[in-house]
C-alpha positions in Angstrom: 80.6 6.2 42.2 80.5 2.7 43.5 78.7 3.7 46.4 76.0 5.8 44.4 75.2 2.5 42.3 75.0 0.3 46.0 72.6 2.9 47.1 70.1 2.6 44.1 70.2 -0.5 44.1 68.9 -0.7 47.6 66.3 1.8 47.4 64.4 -0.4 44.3 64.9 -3.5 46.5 63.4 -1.6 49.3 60.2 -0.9 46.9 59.9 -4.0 45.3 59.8 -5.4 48.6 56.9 -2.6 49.7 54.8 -2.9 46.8 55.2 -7.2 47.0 53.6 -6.8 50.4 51.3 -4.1 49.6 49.3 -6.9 47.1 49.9 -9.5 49.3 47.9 -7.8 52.1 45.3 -6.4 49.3 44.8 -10.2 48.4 44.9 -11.1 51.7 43.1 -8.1 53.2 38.7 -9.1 54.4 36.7 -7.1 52.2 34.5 -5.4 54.7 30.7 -4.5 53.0 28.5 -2.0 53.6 25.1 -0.5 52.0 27.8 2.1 50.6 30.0 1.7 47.5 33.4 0.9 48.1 36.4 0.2 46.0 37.3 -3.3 45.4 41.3 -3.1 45.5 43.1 -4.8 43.0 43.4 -8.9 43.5 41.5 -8.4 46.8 38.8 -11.2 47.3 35.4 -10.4 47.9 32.4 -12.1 49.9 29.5 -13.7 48.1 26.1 -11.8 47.6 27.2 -8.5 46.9 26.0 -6.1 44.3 29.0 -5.4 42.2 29.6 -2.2 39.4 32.3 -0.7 37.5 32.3 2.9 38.8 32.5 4.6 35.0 33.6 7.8 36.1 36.6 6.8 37.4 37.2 3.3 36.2 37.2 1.2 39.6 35.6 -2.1 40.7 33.1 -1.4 43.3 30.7 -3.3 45.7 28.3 -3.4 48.1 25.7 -5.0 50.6 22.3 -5.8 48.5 19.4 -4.0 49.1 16.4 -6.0 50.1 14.5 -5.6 46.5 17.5 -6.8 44.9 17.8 -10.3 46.9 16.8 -13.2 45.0 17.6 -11.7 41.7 20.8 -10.1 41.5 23.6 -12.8 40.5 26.4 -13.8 42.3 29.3 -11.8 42.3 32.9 -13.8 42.3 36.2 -12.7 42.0 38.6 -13.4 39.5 40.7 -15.9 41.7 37.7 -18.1 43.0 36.6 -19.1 39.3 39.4 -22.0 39.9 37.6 -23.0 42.9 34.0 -23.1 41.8 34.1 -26.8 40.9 35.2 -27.8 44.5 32.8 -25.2 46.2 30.0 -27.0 44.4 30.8 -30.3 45.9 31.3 -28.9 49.4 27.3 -28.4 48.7 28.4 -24.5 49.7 25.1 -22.0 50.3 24.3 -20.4 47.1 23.7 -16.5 47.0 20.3 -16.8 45.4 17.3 -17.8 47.4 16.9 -21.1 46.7 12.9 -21.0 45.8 10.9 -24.2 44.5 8.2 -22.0 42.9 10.3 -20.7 40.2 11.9 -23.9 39.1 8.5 -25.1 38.8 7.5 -21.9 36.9 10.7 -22.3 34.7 10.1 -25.9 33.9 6.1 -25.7 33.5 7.4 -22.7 30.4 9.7 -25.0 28.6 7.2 -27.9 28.7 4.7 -25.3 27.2 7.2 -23.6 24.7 8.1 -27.6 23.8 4.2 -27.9 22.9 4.0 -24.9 20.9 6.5 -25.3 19.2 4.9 -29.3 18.3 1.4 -27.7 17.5 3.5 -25.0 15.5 5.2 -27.9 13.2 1.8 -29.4 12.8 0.1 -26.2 11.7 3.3 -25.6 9.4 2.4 -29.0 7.7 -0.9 -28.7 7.1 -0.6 -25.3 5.3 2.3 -27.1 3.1 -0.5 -29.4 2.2 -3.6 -27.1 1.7 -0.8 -24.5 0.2 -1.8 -23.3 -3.3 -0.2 -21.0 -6.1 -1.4 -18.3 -7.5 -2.2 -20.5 -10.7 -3.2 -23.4 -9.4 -5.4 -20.6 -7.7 -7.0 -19.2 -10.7 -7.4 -22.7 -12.7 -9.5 -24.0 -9.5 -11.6 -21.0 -9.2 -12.3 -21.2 -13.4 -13.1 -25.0 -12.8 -15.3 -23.7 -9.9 -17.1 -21.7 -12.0 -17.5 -24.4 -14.8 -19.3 -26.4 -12.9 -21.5 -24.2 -11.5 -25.2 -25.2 -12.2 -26.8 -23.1 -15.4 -30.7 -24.1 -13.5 -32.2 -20.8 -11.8 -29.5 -19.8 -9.1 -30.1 -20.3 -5.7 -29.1 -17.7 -3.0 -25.7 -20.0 -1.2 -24.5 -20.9 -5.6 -25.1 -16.8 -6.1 -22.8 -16.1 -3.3 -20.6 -18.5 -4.5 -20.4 -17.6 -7.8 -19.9 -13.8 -6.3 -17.0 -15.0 -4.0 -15.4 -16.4 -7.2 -15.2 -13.2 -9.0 -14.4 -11.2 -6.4 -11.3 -13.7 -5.6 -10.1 -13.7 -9.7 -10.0 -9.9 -9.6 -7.8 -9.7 -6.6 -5.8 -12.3 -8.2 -6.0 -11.0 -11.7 -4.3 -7.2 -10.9 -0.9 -9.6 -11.5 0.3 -9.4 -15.2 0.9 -13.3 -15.4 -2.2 -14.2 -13.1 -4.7 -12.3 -15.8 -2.3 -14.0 -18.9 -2.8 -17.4 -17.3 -7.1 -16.6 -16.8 -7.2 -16.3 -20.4 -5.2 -19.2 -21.4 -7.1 -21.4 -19.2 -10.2 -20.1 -21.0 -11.2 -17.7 -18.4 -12.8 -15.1 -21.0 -14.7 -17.7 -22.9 -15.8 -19.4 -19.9 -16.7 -17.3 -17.5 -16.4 -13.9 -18.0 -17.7 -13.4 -21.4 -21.3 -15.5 -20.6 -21.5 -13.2 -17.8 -21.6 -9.8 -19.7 -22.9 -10.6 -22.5 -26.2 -12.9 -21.3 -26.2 -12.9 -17.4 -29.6 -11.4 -16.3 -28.1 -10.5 -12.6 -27.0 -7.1 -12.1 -24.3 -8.2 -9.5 -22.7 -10.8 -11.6 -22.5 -8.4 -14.2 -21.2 -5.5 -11.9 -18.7 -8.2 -10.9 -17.8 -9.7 -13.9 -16.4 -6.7 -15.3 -14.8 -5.1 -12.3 -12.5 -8.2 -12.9 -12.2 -7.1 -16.7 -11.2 -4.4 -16.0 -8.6 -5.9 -13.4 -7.4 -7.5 -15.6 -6.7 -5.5 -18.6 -5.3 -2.3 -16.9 -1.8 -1.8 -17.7 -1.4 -5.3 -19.3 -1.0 -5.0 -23.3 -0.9 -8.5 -24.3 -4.5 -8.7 -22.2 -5.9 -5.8 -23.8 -5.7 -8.1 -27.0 -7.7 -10.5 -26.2 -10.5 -8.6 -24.6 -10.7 -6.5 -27.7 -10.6 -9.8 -30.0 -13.6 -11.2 -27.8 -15.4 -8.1 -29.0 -15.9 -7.0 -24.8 -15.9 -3.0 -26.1 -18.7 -3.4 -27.9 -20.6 -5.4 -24.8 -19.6 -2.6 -22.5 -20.6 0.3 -24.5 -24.1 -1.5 -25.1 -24.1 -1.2 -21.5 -23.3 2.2 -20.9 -25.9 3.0 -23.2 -28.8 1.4 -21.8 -28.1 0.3 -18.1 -29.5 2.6 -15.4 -27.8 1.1 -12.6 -24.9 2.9 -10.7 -23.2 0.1 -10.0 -22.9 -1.4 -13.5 -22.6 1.8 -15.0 -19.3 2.7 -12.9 -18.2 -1.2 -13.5 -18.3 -0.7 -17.1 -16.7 2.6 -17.3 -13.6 0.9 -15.5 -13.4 -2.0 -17.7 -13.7 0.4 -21.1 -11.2 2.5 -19.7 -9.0 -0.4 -19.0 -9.2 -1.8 -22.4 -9.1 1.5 -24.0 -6.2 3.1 -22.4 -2.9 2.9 -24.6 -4.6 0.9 -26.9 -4.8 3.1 -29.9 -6.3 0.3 -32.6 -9.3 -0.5 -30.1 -9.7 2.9 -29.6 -10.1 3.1 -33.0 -12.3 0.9 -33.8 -15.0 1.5 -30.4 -14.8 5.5 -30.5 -15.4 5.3 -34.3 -18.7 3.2 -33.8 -20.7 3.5 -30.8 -17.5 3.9 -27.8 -18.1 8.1 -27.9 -21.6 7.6 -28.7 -22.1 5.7 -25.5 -19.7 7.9 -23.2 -21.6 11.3 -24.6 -25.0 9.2 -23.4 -23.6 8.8 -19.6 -22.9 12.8 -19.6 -26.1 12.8 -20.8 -28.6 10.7 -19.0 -30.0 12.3 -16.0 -30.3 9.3 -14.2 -26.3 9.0 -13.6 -24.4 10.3 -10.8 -22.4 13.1 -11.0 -19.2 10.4 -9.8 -19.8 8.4 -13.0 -19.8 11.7 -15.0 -17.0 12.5 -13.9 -15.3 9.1 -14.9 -16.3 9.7 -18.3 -14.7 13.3 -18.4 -11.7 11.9 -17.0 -11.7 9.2 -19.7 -12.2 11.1 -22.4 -9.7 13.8 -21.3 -6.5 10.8 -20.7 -7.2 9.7 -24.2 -6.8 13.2 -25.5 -3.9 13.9 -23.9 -2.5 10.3 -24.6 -2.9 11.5 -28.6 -0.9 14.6 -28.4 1.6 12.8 -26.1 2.6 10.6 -28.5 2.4 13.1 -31.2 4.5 15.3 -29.6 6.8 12.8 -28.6 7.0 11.1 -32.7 8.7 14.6 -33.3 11.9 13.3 -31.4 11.3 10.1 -32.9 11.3 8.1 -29.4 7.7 6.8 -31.3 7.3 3.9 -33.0 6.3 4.9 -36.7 3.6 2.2 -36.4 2.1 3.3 -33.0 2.4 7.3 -34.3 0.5 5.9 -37.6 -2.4 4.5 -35.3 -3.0 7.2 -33.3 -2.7 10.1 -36.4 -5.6 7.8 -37.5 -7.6 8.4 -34.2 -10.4 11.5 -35.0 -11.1 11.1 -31.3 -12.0 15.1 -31.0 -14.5 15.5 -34.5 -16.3 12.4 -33.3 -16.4 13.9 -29.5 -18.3 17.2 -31.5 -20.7 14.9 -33.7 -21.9 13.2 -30.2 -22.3 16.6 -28.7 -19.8 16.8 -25.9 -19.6 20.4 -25.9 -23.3 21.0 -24.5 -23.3 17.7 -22.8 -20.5 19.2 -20.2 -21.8 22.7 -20.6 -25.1 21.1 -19.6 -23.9 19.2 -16.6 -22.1 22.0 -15.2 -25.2 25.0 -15.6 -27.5 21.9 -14.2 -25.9 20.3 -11.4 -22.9 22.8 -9.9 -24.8 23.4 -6.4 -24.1 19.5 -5.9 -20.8 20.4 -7.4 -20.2 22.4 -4.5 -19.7 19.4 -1.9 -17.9 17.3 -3.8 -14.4 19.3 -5.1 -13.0 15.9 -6.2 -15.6 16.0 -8.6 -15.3 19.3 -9.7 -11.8 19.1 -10.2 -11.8 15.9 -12.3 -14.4 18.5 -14.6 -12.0 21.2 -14.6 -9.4 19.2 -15.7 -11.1 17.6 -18.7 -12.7 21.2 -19.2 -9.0 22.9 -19.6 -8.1 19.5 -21.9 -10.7 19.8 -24.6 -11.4 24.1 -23.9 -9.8 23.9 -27.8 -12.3 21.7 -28.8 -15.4 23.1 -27.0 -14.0 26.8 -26.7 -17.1 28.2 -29.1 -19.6 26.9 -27.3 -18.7 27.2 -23.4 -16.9 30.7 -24.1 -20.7 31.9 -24.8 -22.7 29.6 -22.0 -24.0 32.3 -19.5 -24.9 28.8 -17.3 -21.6 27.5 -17.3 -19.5 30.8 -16.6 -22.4 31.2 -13.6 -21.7 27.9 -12.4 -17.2 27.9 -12.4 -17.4 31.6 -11.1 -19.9 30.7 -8.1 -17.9 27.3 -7.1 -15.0 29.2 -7.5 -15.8 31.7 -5.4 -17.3 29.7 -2.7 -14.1 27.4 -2.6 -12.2 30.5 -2.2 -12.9 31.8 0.8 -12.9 27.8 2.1 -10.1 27.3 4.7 -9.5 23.8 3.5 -6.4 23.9 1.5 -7.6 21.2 -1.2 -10.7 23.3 -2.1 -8.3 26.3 -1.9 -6.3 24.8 -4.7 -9.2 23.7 -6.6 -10.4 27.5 -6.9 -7.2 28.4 -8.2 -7.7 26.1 -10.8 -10.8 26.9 -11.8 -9.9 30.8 -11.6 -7.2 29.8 -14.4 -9.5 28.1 -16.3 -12.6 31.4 -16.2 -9.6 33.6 -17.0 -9.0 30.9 -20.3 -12.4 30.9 -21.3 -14.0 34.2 -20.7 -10.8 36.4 -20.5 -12.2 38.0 -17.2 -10.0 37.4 -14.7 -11.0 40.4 -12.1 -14.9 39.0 -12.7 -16.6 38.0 -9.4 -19.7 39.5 -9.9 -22.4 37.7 -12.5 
């Protein structure tokens, strides 16, 4: 037994010895480099200069000669057990493995001196924008000042621009619920745009003016309050009524929209009076674009179905009983017969449906405000020869269209023939 234990015992000495001189001839050992990989052995030192990798496949440190491309910017490699020794190799002034080349120290520093004076000319920039830097209000209170002092003599053609420049910068600004609240406060309305609409003799300030309106009053309650207090609706629907310009025409339809939308008292008041009277005379004029007709249909057909939304929604009571009393008030519909609506679309449609048949946009915004009111109108368009010709032949042409939008159009208006002359299988006038 003795003797076993003697006998392993010398056999580990034997390979503690072997393996100790194994990794002291690996760390000893001249790593000989080629322009093939090789395996580094573990602890073995290395040359300078070489292209070193980690072999991910099997895990092993590997090396080799660099090829030509790669001198001058691959870096150094150096073994674990020279990092101690770099200090004293520096002093000993030792080659480096990089080329040493003057051209891009020069390069290096001439960047840094450049990025030092971009950096300088970007502070400077930085300060002067803190200085010129305005808020939106301070913004808008400037531009109403601007516009105060503004010359009332005969405009020249540099104070027109200006004055144009003006408006068009307040209705970018005035979209903002808060920008359009602080306008009015400042005396926007009563200053500028009110003189403007109701007096100005220039079509573009006027076109301008109210595009801005109109900015501001969509989708802002508290704003819709004071346009309709400054008595803009009635302005507007003078306007409708007697411009003949495109322009102003489509700029007023925006702003009347704007103020009329969810507004059921001002809606009330201006449809009541001369609001329908002056919408039925756009669908009427000859003189107005199809585009601005369509407005008008689209109009008249949101403020429809805004009614019977809200009556339908006061049966589950999520109405307030004052807004559902407002809008029970409303006779939109009688007042849109006593104009003469009806015949006005009907009229449109028989007249102009081969320019119809380019635009679908157009023709869907009519179809739409056609299936809207059909309940209101269905006497007279369910007996219009002109207005049956004029669906059946767009719809048919938009049918046999490969454009998918004009596909879907026809489909609509093939619901809405089918609605009002119950002849759905008709193709044939």
């Amino acid at each position: 037994m003795q003797i076993l234990v003697l006998l392993a015992s010398v056999l580990i000495l034997a390979s503690l010895q072997k393996s100790v001189a194994t990794e002291t001839d690996n760390k000893t050992s001249e790593f000989v480099a080629t322009k093939e990989w090789q395996v580094i052995a573990e602890g073995q030192a290395i040359p300078k200069g070489l292209h070193v990798r980690i072999n991910l496949q099997t895990g092993l440190k590997e090396a080799k000669l660099l090829d030509e491309s790669e001198r001058g910017t691959a870096l150094q490699s150096q073994p674990e057990d020279q990092d101690q020794n770099q200090n004293q190799q520096l002093e000993d002034n030792e080659p480096l493995a990089l080329d040493y080349k003057p051209d891009i120290i020069e390069e290096s520093l001439r960047r840094v001196k450049e990025q030092k004076k971009s950096y300088a000319e970007l502070r400077k920039a930085y300060k002067e924008f803190q200085k010129n830097f305005r808020t939106d209000g301070e913004l808008i209170v400037q531009l109403i000042d601007q516009y105060r002092n503004f010359s009332k003599t005969p405009l020249l053609e540099s104070q027109m621009r200006s004055k144009l420049d003006c408006l068009e910068n307040l209705e970018y600004l005035l979209h903002q619920i808060d920008n359009a609240l602080l306008f009015i406060d400042n005396g926007g309305l009563d200053d500028v745009l009110l003189p403007i609409v109701v007096n100005d003799t220039s079509v573009p300030l006027r076109v301008s003016a109210m595009r801005v309106l109109g900015s501001l009053a969509s989708n802002n309650p508290k704003a819709q309050i004071k346009v309709f207090e400054k008595n803009f609706g009635s302005h507007l629907a003078q306007i409708l009524m007697s411009s003949g310009n495109v322009g102003e025409i489509s700029a007023a339809l925006h702003a009347f929209g704007a103020l009329l939308r969810k507004f059921p008292l001002a809606q009330q008041r201006l449809l009541s009076t001369s609001g329908t009277q002056a919408l039925v005379k756009v669908l009427q004029s000859p003189e107005v674009e199809l585009r601005s007709k369509a407005k008008v249909v689209t109009l008249i057909s949101d403020l429809v179905l805004e009614k019977r939304s809200v009556l339908e929604a006061s049966k589950d009571a999520t109405e307030a009983a004052s807004t559902m009393a407002q809008y029970v008030l409303l006779e939109f519909e009688p007042w849109l017969q006593s104009q003469g609506y009806c015949p006005a679309v009907d009229h449109v449609m028989a007249k102009d449906f081969m320019h119809l048949l380019e635009q679908p946009e157009v023709v869907e915004q009519f179809a739409t405000a056609l299936e809207t009111t059909d309940d209101l109108c269905i006497a007279t368009w369910s007996q219009s020869s002109g207005l049956r010709h004029a669906l059946l032949t767009i719809r048919n042409r938009y049918a046999n269209s490969k454009d998918e939008y004009r596909l879907e159009v026809a489909h609509i208006l093939a619901k809405l023939c089918e609605r009002l002359f119950n002849k759905p299988k008709h193709t044939e006038l």
